[in-house]
C-alpha positions as CSV (number, residue, x, y, z in Angstrom):
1,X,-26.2,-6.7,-101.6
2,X,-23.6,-6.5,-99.3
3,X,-22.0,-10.3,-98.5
4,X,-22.6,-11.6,-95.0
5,X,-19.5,-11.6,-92.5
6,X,-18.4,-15.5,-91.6
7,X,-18.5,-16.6,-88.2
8,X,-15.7,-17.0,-85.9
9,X,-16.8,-21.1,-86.4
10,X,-16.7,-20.4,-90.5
11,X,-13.2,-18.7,-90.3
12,X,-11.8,-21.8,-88.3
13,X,-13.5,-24.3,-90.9
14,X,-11.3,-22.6,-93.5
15,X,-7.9,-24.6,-94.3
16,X,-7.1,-23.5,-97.4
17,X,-4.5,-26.1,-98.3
18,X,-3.2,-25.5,-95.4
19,X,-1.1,-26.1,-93.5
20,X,2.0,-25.7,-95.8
21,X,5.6,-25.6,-95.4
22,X,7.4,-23.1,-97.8
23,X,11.0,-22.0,-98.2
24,X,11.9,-18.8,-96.7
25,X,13.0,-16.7,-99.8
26,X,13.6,-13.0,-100.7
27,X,13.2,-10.3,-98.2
28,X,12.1,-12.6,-95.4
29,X,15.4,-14.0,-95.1
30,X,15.8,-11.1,-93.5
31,X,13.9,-11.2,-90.7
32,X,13.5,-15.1,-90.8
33,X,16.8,-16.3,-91.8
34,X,17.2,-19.6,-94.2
35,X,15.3,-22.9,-94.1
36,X,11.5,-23.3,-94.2
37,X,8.2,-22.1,-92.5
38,X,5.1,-24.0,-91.6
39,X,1.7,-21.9,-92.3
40,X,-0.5,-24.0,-90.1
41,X,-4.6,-24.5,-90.6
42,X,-6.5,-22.2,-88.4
43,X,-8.0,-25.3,-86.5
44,X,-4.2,-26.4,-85.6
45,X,-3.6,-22.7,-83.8
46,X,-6.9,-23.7,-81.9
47,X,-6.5,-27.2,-81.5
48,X,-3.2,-26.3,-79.6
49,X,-4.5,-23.1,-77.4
50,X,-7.3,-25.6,-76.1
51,X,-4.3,-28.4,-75.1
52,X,-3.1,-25.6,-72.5
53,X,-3.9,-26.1,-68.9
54,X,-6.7,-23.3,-67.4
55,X,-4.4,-20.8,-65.8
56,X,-1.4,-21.6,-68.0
57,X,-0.2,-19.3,-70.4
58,X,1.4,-20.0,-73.7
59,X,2.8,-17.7,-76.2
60,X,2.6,-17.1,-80.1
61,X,6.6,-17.9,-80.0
62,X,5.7,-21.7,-78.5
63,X,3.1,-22.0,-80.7
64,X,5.1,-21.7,-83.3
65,X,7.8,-23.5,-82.0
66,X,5.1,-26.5,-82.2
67,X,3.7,-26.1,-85.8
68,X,7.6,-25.9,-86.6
69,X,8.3,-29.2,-85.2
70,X,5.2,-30.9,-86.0
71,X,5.9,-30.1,-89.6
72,X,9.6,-30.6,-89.6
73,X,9.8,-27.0,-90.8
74,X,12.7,-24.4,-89.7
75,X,9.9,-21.8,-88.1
76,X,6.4,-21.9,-87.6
């Protein structure tokens, strides 16, 4: 039997130990640089869309300039 899809509501619910702050290591460096990074909880992405103003926009790099700070990580 084939195993039901989770609602958009179930996916949100899931934290996973999250969020986390690792180290940036191995190839990511690359890209990333040095320091850490913040993999926030699927709620926190929501719970900051929702704080922005109808007719505002915000973007993936100011979200992630927020989890960063919020976590006292390097990058978000």
């Amino acid at each position: 039997m084939p195993k039901a899809k989770k609602t958009w509501q179930e996916k949100l619910a899931e934290d996973r130990d999250m969020p986390k702050v690792v180290e940036i290591t191995g190839n990511l460096t690359t890209t990333w640089g040095t320091g850490t990074v913040c993999i926030p909880a699927p709620r926190e992405v929501d719970e900051i869309m929702r704080m922005v103003p109808k007719g505002r926009l915000i973007t993936i790099n100011m979200i992630r300039e927020i989890v960063a700070k919020r976590h006292g990580a390097t990058i978000g």
